[in-house]
C-alpha positions as CSV (number, residue, x, y, z in Angstrom):
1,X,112.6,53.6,29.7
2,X,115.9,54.5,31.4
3,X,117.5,53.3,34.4
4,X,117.1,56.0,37.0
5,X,119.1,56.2,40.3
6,X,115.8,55.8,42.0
7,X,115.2,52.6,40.0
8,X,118.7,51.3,41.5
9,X,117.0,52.2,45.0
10,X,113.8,49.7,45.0
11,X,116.7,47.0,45.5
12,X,115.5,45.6,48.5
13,X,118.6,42.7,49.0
14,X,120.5,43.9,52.1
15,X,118.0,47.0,53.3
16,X,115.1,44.7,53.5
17,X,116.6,41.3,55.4
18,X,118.6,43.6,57.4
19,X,115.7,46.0,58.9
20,X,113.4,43.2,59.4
21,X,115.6,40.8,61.2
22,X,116.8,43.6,63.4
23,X,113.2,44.5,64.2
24,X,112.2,40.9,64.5
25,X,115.2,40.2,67.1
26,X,114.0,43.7,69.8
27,X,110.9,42.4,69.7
28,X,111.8,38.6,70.4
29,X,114.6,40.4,73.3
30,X,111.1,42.6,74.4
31,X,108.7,40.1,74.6
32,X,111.7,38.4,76.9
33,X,112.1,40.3,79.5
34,X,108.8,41.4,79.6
35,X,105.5,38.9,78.3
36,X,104.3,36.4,80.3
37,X,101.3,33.8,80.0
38,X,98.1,35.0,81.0
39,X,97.3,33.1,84.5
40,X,94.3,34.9,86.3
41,X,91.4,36.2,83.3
42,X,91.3,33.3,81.2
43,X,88.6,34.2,78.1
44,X,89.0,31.1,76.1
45,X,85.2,32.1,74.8
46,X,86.8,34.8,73.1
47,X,88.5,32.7,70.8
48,X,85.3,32.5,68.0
49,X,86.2,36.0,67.9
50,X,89.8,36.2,67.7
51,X,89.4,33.7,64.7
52,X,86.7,35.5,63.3
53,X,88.8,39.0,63.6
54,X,92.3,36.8,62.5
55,X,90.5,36.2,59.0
56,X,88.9,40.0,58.6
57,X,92.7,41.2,59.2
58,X,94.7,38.4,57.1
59,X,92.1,37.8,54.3
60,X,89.6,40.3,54.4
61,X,91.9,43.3,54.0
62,X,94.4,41.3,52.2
63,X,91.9,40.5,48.8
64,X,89.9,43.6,49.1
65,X,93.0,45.8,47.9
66,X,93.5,43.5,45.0
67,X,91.8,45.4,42.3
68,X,94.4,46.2,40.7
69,X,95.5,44.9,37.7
70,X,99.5,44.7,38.3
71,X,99.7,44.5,42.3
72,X,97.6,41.5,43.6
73,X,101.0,40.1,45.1
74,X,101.8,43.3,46.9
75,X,98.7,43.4,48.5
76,X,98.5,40.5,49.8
77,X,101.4,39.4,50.6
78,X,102.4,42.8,51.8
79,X,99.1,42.7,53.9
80,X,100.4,39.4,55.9
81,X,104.6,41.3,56.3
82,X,102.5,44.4,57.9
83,X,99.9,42.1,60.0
84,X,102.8,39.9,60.9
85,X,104.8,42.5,62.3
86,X,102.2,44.3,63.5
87,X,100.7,41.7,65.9
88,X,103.5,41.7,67.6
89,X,104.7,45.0,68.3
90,X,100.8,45.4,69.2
91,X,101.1,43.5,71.9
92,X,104.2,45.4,73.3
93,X,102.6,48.5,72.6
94,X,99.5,47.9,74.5
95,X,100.8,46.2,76.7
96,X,103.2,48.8,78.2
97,X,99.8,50.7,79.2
98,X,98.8,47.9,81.2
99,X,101.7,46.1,82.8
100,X,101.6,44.5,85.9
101,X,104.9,43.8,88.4
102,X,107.0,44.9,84.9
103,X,105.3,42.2,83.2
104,X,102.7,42.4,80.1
105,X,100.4,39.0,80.5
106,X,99.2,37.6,77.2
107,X,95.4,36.4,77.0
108,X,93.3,35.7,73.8
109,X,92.0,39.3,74.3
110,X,95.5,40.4,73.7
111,X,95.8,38.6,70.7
112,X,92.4,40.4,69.9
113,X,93.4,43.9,70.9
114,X,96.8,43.1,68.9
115,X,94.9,42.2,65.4
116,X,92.4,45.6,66.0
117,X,96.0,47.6,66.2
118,X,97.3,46.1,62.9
119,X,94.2,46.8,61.3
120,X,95.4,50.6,61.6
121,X,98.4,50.3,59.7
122,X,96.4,48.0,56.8
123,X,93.7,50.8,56.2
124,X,96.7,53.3,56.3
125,X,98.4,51.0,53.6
126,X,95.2,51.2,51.5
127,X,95.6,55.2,51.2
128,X,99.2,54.4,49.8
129,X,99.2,51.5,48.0
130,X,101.0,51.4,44.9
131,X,103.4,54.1,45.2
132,X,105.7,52.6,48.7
133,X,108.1,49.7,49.4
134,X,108.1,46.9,52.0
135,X,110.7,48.5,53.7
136,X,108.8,52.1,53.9
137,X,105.5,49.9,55.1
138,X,107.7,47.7,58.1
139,X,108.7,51.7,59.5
140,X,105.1,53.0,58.9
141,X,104.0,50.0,60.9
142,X,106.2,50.3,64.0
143,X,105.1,54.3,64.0
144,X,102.1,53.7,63.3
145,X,100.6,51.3,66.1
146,X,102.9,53.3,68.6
147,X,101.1,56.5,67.8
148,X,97.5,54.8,67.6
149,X,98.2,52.8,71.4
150,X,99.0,56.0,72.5
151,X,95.9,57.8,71.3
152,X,93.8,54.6,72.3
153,X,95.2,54.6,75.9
154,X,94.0,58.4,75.6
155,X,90.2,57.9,73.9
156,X,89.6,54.9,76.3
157,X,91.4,55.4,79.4
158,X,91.8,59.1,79.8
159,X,88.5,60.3,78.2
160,X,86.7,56.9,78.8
161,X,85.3,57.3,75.5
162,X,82.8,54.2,74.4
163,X,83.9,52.7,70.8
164,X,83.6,49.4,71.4
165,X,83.7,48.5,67.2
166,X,86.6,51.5,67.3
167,X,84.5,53.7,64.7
168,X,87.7,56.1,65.8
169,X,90.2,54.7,67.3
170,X,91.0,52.2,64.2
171,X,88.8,53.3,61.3
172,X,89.3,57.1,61.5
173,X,92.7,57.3,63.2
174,X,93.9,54.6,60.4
175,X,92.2,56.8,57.3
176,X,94.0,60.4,58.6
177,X,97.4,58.9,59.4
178,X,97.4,57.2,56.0
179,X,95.8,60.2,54.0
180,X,98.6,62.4,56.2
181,X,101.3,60.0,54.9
182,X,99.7,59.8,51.1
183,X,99.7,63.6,51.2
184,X,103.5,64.4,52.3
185,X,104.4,61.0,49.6
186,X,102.4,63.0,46.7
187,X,103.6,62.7,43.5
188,X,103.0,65.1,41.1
189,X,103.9,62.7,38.0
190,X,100.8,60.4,39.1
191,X,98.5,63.5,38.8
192,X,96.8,62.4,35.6
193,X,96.9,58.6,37.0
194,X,99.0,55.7,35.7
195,X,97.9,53.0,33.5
196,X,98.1,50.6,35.7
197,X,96.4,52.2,38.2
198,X,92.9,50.4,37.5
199,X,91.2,46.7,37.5
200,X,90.7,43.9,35.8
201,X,87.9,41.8,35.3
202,X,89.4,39.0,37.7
203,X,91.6,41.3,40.1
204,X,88.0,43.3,41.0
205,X,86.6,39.6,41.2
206,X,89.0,39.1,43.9
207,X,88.7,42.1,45.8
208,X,85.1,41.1,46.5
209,X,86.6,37.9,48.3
210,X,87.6,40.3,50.8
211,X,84.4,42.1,50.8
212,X,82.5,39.2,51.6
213,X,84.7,37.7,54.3
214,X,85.1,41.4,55.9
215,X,81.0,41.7,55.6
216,X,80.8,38.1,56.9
217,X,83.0,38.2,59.8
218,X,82.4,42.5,60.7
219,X,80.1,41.4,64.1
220,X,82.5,39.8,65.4
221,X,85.0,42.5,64.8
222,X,82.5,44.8,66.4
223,X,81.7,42.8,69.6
224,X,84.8,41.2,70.1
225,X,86.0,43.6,73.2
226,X,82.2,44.1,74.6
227,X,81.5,43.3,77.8
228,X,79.6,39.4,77.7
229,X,75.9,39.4,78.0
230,X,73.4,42.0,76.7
231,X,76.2,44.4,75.0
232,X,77.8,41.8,73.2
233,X,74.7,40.3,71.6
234,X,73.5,43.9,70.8
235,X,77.1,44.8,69.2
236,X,76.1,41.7,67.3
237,X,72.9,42.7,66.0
238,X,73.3,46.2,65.2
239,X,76.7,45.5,63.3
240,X,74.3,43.1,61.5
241,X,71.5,45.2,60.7
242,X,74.1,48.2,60.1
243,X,76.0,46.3,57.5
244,X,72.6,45.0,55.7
245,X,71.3,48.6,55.6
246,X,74.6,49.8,54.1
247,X,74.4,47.5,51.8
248,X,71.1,48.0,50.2
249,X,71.8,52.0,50.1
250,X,75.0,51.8,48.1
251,X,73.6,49.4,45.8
252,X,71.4,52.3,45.4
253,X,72.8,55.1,45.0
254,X,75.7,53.8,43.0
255,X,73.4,53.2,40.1
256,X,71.8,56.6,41.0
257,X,74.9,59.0,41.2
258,X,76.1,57.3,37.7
259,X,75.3,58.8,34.6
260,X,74.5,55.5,32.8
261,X,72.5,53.9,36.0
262,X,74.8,51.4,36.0
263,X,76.0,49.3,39.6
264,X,79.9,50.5,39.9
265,X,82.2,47.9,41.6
266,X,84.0,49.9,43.4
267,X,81.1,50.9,45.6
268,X,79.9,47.7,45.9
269,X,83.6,46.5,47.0
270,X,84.0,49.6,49.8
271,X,80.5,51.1,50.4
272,X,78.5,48.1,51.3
273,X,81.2,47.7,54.4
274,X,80.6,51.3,55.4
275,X,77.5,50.3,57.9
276,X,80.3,48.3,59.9
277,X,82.3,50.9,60.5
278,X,79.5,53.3,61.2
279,X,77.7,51.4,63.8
280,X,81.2,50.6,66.0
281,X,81.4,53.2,68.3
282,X,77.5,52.8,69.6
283,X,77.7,49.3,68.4
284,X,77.0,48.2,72.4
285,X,74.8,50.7,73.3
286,X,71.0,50.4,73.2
287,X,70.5,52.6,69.9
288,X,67.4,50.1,69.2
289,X,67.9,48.4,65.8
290,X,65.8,51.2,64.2
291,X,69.3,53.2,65.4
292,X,71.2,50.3,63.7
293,X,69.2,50.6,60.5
294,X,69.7,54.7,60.3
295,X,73.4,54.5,60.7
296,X,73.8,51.8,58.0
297,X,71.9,53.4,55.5
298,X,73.3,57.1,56.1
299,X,77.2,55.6,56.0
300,X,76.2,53.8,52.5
301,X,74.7,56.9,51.0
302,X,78.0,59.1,52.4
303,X,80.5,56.2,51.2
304,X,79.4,56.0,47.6
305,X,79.0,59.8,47.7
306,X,82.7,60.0,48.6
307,X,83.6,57.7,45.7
308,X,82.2,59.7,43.4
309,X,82.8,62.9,44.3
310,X,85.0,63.4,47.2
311,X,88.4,61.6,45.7
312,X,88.4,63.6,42.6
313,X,88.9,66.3,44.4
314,X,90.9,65.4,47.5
315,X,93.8,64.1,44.5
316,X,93.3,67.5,42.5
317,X,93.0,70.1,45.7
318,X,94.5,68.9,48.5
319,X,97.3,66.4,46.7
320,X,96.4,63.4,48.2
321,X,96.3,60.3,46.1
322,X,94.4,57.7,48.1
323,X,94.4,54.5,46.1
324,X,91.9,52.5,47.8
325,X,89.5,55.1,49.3
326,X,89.7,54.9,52.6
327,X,88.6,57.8,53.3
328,X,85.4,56.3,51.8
329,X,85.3,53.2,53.4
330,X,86.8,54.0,57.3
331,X,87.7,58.2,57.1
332,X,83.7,59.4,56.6
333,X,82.1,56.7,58.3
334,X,84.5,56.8,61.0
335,X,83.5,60.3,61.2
336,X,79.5,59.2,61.5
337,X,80.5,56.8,64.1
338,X,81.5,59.1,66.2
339,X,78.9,61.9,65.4
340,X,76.6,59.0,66.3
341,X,77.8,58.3,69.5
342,X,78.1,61.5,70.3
343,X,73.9,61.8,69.7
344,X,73.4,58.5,71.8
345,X,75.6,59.9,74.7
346,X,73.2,62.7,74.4
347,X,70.2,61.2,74.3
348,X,71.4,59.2,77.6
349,X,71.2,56.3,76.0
350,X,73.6,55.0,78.8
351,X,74.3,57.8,81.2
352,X,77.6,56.6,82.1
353,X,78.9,58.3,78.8
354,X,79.3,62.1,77.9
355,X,78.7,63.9,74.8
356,X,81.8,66.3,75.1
357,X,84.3,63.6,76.3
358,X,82.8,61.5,72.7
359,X,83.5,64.3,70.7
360,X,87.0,65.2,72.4
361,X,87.8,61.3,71.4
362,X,86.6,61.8,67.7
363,X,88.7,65.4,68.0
364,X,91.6,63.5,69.1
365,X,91.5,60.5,66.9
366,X,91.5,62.3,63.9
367,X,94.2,65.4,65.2
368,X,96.5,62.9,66.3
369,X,96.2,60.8,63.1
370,X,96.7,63.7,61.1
371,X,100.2,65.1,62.4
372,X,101.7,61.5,62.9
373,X,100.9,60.6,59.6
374,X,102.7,63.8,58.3
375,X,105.2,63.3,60.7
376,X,105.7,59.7,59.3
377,X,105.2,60.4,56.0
378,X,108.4,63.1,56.2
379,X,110.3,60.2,57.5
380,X,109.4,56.9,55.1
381,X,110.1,59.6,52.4
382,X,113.6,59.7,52.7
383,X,115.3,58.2,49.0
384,X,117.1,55.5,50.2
385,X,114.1,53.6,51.6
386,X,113.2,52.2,48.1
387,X,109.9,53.7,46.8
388,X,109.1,53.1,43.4
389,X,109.9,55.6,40.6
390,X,107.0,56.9,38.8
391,X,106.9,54.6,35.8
392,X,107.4,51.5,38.1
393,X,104.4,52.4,40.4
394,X,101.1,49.7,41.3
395,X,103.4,47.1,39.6
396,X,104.6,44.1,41.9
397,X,107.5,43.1,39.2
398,X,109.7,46.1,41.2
399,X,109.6,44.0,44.2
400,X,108.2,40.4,43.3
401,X,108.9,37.6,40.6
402,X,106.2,37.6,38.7
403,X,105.7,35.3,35.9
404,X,107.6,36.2,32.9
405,X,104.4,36.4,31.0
406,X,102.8,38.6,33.3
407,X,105.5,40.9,32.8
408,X,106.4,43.2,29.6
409,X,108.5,42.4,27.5
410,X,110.5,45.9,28.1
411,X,110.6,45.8,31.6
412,X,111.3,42.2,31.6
413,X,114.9,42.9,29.9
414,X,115.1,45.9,31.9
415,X,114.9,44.2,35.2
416,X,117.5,41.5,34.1
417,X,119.9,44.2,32.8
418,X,119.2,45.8,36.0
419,X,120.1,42.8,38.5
420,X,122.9,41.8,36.3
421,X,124.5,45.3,37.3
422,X,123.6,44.8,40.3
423,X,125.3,41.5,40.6
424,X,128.1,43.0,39.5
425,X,128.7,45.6,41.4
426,X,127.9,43.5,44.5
427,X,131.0,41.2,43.5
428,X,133.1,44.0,43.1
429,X,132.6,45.5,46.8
C-alpha cells in the first residue's frame, strides 16, 4: 500500500491539541463573562432525568455505533470528544436565546437542554462514521449545535411548535444535517464498500449495550423538558408503550422482509428504538396509549423497511453513504413524529397547538438541516483537516494505538515507517 500525501494528513500531533485547546479556552473566556449559577427556578427533581439523559448521550450512543469490526475506539471514545465539547458550547448556544441582564443562568434543565443539543451532532456522527477525523468532528460540532439552537429557538419560540421528545428538532434535524454532510464527503472509492465496513460477532454484541441502555433510559429522554404533572407521566407512558410496540414490529418484519426468515441484527440494534423517536413530538399530548401503540408499531415497520431497502439506494442514487442508518433510526421516524403531531394538533387534541405551525416546524427542521449540513460538509472537507484515505477508512489504527495484534501486520510497519518520517521531519523544522 503506498504512502499517500493524504495518508501524511491524518497526523493529528499539532492540528488536533492546537484546535481543541483553542476552542476549549473561548469557551472557558465565554462562560466568564457570561454564565452564572442558577438562583431563582431551582429543578433539583429534574436531576433523575438529567442522569438518565447523561447515560443515553455518553453510553447509549457511544456502544450502539460499535458494530464495527475495526472502529469500536473511534466510536466511543470519539462519542465522549463530541459530547464533551458539545455540552458546553450547548449551553452558550442556548443560552444566548435566553439571557437575562447579559447573563446566561445555569440550572439542571440547562445541563438537560445542553445533552439534547449534543445528541444532534452524535446522530450526525453516525451518518459519517468511518470516513472523518476528530478534528473534522470538533468543527462539525461547534456548527452543528449553532445551527440546530438556532432552528430550535425558531420550532419552539417563533412557531411554538410542541416536540417535547424533539421527534424534529434533534432526531430529524440531526439525520439531514448529517446525511447533508455524508453526501458533500462522498467517496466514490467506498462505492462497492470496504472490508472493514461490517461487524463482528462481539462488536454487534456491543452495540446492543447501547440499544438496551438507549431503550432503557428513552422515557426519560422523552419527558425530561415536560411540564410536571399529567404531561410528564403521559410522555412517560407513551414513550413506554411506543418503544415496546416498535419493538415487537421490527422483530417482525425483520424476519419477514428477509429472504431466509431470519432475525437481522441490525434491525434489532436501530429499529426496535424507532418507537422513541416516533412518539416525541406528541409524546405529552393526550394521544391515548392506543395513539402510543400505533406510532410504535408504524415507526418499527418504516425503520426496518429503510434498512432494507431504502440505504441501498440512498448510497447508489443519491451518493450518500450513511454508515449507521440514521436515516433509519431518527431521519423517517423523525419524519412520523412530526406527521403525528401534525394529526393530533388536528384532531385538537390540545387546542393550544396548530396543524400548519407543526408542519412549518417539521418543514423547517428538516430544510435547515439539509443546507447547513451541505454547508458544513463543504467546509470539514477541506484536505488539511485529516480525513482518512480510502484504504485507511472504519479503522481506529489511523488515529488510535491499537494493540499490535489487532493491527496488520502491513499496516503495522506502515504506520511505524510513517511516524518515523514524521519524526524526522519534525526535528528538522
Amino acid at each position: 500500500m503506498p504512502i499517500t500525501n493524504s495518508f501524511f494528513s491524518t497526523n493529528m500531533r499539532i492540528k488536533f491539541p492546537v484546535l481543541a485547546l483553542l476552542l476549549e479556552v473561548v469557551i472557558i473566556v465565554l462562560f466568564a463573562i457570561f454564565v452564572r449559577y442558577e438562583e431563582r427556578d431551582f429543578r433539583t427533581d429534574l436531576y433523575p432525568h438529567f442522569q438518565d439523559v447523561h447515560v443515553m448521550i455518553f453510553v447509549g450512543f457511544g456502544f450502539l455505533m460499535t458494530f464495527l469490526k475495526k472502529y469500536g475506539f473511534t466510536s466511543v471514545g470519539i462519542n465522549l470528544l463530541i459530547a464533551a465539547l458539545g455540552l458546553q458550547w450547548g449551553i452558550l448556544l442556548q443560552g444566548f436565546w435566553h439571557m437575562a441582564s447579559n447573563e446566561i443562568r445555569i440550572g439542571i434543565a440547562n445541563m438537560i437542554n445542553a445533552d439534547f443539543s449534543t445528541a444532534v451532532v452524535l446522530i450526525s456522527f453516525g451518518a459519517v462514521l468511518g470516513r472523518t477525523s476528530p478534528v473534522q468532528m470538533l468543527i462539525m460540532a461547534i456548527f452543528e449545535i449553532t445551527i440546530f439552537a438556532c432552528n430550535e429557538h425558531l420550532v419552539v419560540e417563533v412557531l411554538k411548535a410542541t416536540d417535547v421528545g424533539a421527534s424534529m428538532t434533534i432526531h430529524a434535524f440531526g439525520a439531514y444535517f448529517g446525511l447533508a454532510v455524508a453526501r458533500v464527503l462522498y467517496r466514490p472509492g467506498l462505492s462497492k464498500g470496504h472490508e472493514n465496513e461490517g461487524s463482528v460477532y462481539h462488536s454487534d454484541l456491543f452495540a446492543m449495550i447501547g440499544t438496551l441502555f438507549l431503550w432503557l433510559f428513552w422515557p426519560s429522554f422523552n419527558s425530561a423538558i415536560a411540564e410536571k404533572g399529567e404531561p410528564q407521566q403521559r410522555a412517560i407512558i407513551n414513550t413506554y408503550l411506543s418503544l415496546a410496540a416498535s419493538t415487537l414490529t421490527a422483530f417482525a418484519f425483520s424476519v419477514l422482509m428477509e429472504p431466509r426468515g431470519k432475525l437481522d441484527m441490525v434491525h434489532i440494534q436501530n429499529a426496535t428504538l424507532a418507537g422513541g423517536v416516533a412518539v416525541g413530538s406528541c409524546a405529552d399530548l393526550n394521544i391515548l396509549p392506543l395513539g402510543a401503540m400505533i406510532i410504535g408499531s408504524i415507526a418499527g415497520i418504516v425503520s426496518v423497511a429503510g434498512f432494507k431497502y431504502l440505504t441501498p439506494r440512498l448510497a447508489s442514487v443519491l451518493k450518500i453513504q450513511d454508515t449507521c442508518g440514521v436515516h433509519n433510526l431518527h431521519g423517517l421516524p423523525g419524519i412520523l413524529g412530526g406527521i403525528a403531531s401534525i394529526i393530533a394538533a388536528a384532531a385538537q387534541v390540545n387546542k393550544q397547538i396548530s396543524a400548519g405551525l407543526q408542519a412549518a416546524a417539521l418543514g423547517c427542521s428538516i430544510g435547515i438541516a439539509l443546507v447547513g449540513g451541505a454547508l458544513t460538509g463543504l467546509l470539514i472537507n477541506l484536505p488539511f483537516l485529516g480525513q482518512p484515505p480510502d484504504q485507511n477508512c472504519y479503522d481506529d489504527s489511523v488515529y488510535w494505538e491499537v494493540p499490535t495484534e489487532e493491527v496488520p501486520h502491513t499496516t503495522h510497519h506502515l504506520y511505524q515507517e510513517v511516524q518515523r518520517k514524521l519524526s524526522v521531519e519534525e526535528l528538522k523544522e
